[in-house]
N, C-alpha and C positions, 0 to 999 in steps of 0.2 A: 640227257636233259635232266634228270631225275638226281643226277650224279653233280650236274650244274648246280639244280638247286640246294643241296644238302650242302655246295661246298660254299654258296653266300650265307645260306643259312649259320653254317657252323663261325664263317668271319664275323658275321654280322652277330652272334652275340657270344663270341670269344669276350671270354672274361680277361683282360687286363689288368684290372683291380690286382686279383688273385694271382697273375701271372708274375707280374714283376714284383709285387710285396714279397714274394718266394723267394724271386732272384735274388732279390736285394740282402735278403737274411740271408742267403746260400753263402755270397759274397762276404760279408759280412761273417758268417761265420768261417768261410778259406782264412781272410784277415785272421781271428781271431789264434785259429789249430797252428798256422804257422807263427804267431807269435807266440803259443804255448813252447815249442817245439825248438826256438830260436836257439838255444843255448845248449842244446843236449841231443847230441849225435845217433844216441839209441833211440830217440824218440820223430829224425829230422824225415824220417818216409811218410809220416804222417800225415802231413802235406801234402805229399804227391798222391799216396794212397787215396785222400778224401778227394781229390782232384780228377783224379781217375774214375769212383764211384759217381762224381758228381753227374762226368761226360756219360758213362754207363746209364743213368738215370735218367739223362734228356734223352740220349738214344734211344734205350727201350722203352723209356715211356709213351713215347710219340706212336706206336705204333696202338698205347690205349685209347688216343684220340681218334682214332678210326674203328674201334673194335665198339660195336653199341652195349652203354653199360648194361644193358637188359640180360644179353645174351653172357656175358660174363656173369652176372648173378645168377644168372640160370645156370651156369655151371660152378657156385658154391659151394654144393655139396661134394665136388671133384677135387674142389681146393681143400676145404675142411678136412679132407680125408687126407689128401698129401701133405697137411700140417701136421695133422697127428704121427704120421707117416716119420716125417721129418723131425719132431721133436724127439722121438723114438731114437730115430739113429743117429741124433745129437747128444742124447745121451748113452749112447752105447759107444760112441767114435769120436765124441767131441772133446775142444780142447778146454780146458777148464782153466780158466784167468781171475784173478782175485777169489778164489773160492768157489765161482762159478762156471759150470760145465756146461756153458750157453750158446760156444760157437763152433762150427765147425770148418774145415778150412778143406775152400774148391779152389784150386791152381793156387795157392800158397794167400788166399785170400782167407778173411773168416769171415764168415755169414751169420750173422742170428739169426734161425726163424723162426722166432719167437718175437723179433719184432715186424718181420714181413707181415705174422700172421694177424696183426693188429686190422690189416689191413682186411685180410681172410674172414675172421671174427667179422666187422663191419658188415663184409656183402654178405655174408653166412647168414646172418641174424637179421640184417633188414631185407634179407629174400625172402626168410619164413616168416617174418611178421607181415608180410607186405599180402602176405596171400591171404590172409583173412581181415583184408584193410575194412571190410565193409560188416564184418561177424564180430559185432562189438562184445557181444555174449560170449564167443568162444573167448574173444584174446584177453579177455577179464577172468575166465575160467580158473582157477587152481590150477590144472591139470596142462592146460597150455604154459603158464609159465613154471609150473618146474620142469617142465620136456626143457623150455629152452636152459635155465639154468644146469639140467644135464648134460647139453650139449658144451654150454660154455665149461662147466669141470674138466670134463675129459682133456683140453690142453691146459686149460689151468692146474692140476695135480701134476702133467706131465712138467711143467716150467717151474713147481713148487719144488721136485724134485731137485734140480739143476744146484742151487735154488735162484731164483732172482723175483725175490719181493714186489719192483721195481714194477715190472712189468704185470705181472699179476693184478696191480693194482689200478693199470691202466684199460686191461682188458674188464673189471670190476665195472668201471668208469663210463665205459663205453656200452656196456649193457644196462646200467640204469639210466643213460640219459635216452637211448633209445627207451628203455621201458616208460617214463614219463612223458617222451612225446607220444609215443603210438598207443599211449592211455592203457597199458597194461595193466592187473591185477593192483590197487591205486595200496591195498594194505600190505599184498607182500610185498612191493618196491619201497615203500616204509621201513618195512621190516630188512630187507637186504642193507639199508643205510645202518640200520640200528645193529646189527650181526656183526660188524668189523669194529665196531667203535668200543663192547664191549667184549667182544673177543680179547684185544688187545690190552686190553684191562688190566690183568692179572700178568702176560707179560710185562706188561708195563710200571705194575706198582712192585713186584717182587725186584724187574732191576733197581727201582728207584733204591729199594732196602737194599738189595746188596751192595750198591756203588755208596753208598752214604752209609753203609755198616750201621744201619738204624732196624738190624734183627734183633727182637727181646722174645721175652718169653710169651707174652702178650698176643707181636705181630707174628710171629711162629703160629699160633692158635688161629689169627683169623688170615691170615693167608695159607692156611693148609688147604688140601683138595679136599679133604671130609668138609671144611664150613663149604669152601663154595660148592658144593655140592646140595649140602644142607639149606643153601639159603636158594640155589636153582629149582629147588622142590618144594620149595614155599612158594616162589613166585607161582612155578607151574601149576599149583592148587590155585591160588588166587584167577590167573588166568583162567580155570576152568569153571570159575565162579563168575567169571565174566561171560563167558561163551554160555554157560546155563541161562542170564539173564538176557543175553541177546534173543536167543531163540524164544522163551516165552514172552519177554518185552519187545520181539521185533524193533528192538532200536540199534542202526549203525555203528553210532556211537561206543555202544560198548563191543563189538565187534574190533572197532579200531582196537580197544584197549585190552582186548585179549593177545591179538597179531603184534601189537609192541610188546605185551609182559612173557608171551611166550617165545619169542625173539631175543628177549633181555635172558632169561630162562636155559637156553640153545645157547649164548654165546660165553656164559658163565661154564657151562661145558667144556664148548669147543676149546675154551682159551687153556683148559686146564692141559689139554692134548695138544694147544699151540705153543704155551711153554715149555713145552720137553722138546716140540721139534725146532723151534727157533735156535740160531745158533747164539753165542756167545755175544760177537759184536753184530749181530744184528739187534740183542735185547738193546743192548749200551744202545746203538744210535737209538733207540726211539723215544731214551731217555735222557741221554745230552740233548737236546735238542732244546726242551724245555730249561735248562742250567749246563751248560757247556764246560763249565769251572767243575763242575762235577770231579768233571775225569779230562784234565787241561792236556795231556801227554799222549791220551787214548785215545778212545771215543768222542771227545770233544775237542778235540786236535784239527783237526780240519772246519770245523764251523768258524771256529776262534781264527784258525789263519782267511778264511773267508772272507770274514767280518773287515780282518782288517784290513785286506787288498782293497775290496769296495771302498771303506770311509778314507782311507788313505788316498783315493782318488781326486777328494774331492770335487769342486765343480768343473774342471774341465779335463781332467786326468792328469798322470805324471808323463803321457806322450806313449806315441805306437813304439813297440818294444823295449821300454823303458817301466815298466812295471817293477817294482824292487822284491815285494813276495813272488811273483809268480816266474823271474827270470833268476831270480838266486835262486830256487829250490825251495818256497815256504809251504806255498801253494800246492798242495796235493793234489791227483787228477786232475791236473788243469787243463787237460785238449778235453777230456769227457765229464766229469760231473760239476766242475767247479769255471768251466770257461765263461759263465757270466761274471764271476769275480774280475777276470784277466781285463774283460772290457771294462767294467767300472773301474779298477785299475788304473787303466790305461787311458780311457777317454773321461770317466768322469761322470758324474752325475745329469751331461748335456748327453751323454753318449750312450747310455744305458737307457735315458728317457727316450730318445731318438727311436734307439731299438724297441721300446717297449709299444711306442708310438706306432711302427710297422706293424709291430704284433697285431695290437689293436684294430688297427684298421683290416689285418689280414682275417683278424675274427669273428669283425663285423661284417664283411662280406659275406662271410661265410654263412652268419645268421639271414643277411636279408636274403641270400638263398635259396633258404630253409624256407623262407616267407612267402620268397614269390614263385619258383619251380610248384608246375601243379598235377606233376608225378609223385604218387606217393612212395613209392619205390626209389626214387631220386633222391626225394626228402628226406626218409629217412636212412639214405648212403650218406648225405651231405649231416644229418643231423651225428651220427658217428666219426665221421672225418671232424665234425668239430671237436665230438668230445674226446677224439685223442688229440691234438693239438692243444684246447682247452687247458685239459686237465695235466699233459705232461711240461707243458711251459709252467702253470703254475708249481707244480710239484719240482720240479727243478730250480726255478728261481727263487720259490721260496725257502728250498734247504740252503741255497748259498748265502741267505739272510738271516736263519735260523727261525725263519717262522712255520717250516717243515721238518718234519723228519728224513735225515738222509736216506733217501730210499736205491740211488744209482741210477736213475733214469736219465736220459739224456736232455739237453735242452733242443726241439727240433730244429730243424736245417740247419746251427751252428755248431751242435757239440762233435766231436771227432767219432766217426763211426757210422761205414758203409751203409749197413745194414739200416742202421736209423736213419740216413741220410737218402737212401732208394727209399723207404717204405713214406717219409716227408714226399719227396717227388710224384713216387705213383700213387699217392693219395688226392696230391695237388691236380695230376692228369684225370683221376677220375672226375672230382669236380669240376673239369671242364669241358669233361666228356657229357657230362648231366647237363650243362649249362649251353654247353652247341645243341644240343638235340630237345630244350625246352619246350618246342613248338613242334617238336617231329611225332608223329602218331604209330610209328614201326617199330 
């Protein structure tokens, strides 16, 4: 009887929305890896391979539609461990592709888990935040949020290793937007936005000088590590002339404006230790991105052939397997970082808004959710399921436009790659494991 009930209950608010906007982009992206793939023999298993992943992904997903996501988050801290686990003996045994030692290969398959763990990450973090859903003092504490920001390091150093940027970036992502909803510490998640922005900084302006051979003796002086050093220990006095007036003016206010300058302070620092470890063409993309003419041959080689597969689409495309950059060979990566070009390509400005259109609606659902599930624990799974889809579609589409920086991320459910392609699905299954059991109290 009990087993009756749950099984109307779970039909009766099966999400459809959610279900086939997935399929639809799954589909949609098979189309896409197999017209990458059309012309070039080394590249023709790709297709079958994504195809394979695909079936593996409804298969074992279905079995998260009967596992109660409760009792899976309650086993988080199992998983968190076996990803550390695993990124460990990804880097001691894995295969290393474009520069990156990310995957590892089970029966002549490669696996990233490092984007499985996106998923991991998710339940990990909104398990422990969820426990003290009602202790607004503690999850506001300092102390609680750097526990969890130590939690989230420990895979993230291990995948900085590897390196893959890409990913990194996502898991970032996914812990500030969980931190804004579940109203964590409101200045250090300030402060975590404000830490990457200027981190990057000093990578950023030194490649500009070297790609544009615009070093004098001038910029030599203030981009050396002694100024930013000098000028991170100004801030930091200043900041502490903030934090003196806070405590005897008891005003917020300048509490903010200590936690941004001592933030801005910190990343003046870090960037100086991010510049030595960044590699070569990792500085260039972050610098073509902004001027791509830069370095037409290099670093800005693939934005530019990007660009022009899209605009060369125009409004309805040049037709399904008839793209001229991406089936002659212009289009670089184009089953994985570049396969929204292939589409605008190919279909067109009708074709790409079509797609975006899905999108859209698939992450609207997702918010109202968010909105109406009145498990907090739910919400904030579904609040992280969004922000990695959110954030990795935009970051994807927008380097194919150049209004990102190439970072390698994939675009979900379309771009070539298992591992992106399961960890798309069983994210899609947990949010509908949340959404059958909205009215369940077990």
């Amino acid at each position: 009887m009990i087993k009756n009930k749950y099984a109307n209950e779970f039909f009766s608010n099966f999400d459809y929305i959610i279900f086939i906007t997935s399929i639809i982009l799954i589909v949609m992206g098979l189309f896409a890896v197999y017209s990458s793939t059309y012309n070039y023999k080394q590249l023709e298993d790709r297709f079958i391979k994504q195809f394979i992943f695909f079936l593996i992904g409804l298969a074992s997903g279905i079995f998260l539609l009967f596992i109660n996501y409760k009792k899976i988050a309650d086993n988080s801290m199992l998983l968190y461990i076996a990803l550390i686990f695993l990124l460990i003996i990804t880097l001691v045994f894995g295969k290393r592709i474009n520069g990156s030692k990310s995957w590892l290969s089970i029966f002549g398959l490669g696996i990233q888990f490092s984007e499985l763990g996106k998923i991991i990450i998710i339940l990990f973090l909104s398990k422990y935040i969820s426990l003290y859903e009602k202790d607004i003092k503690y999850k506001s504490s300092i102390n609680f949020f750097i526990l969890l920001i130590l939690f989230l390091s420990i895979p993230v150093l291990l995948i900085l290793v590897q390196p893959d940027l890409g990913t990194i970036i996502i898991y970032y992502f996914i812990f500030i937007f969980l931190a804004f909803f579940s109203g964590l510490n409101y200045f250090l998640t300030i402060s975590c936005l404000i830490l990457p922005f200027f981190s990057f900084l000093i990578p950023l302006l030194r490649s500009f000088l070297t790609t544009t051979k615009s070093f004098t003796p001038l910029n030599n002086l203030i981009f050396s590590n002694n100024y930013f050093l000098f000028i991170s220990f100004i801030i930091f006095l200043i900041a502490i002339i903030f934090l003196f007036l806070h405590f005897n003016l008891k005003n917020k206010a300048f509490l903010f404006v200590f936690f941004i300058l001592i933030s801005i302070s910190i990343s003046f620092v870090a960037g100086i230790f991010l510049d030595k470890f960044l590699k070569g063409y990792q500085k260039a993309r972050l610098i073509v991105f902004v001027n791509p003419e830069l370095d037409k041959l290099g670093a800005g080689y693939n934005i530019i052939q990007s660009k022009i597969a899209i605009g060369s689409g125009g409004l309805f495309g040049k037709g399904y397997l008839k793209g001229t950059q991406a089936q002659f060979g212009f289009l670089p990566e184009k089953s994985t970082d570049f396969i929204f070009s292939i589409i605008g390509e190919e279909f067109g400005f009708i074709g790409t808004f079509l797609l975006l259109l899905i999108y859209a609606i698939f992450l609207l659902r997702l918010a109202y959710l968010i909105n109406s599930i009145k498990d907090y624990l739910g919400k904030l799974i579904i609040t992280g399921i969004f922000s990695y889809f959110f954030t990795q579609s935009i970051l994807n589409i927008g380097m194919t436009i150049g209004l990102m920086p190439i970072t390698g991320v994939p675009l979900p459910f379309i771009s070539y790659g298992g591992s992106s392609l399961l960890t798309s699905i069983y994210s899609v299954f947990i949010v509908l494991n949340i959404n059958s059991r909205r009215y369940s109290i077990d």
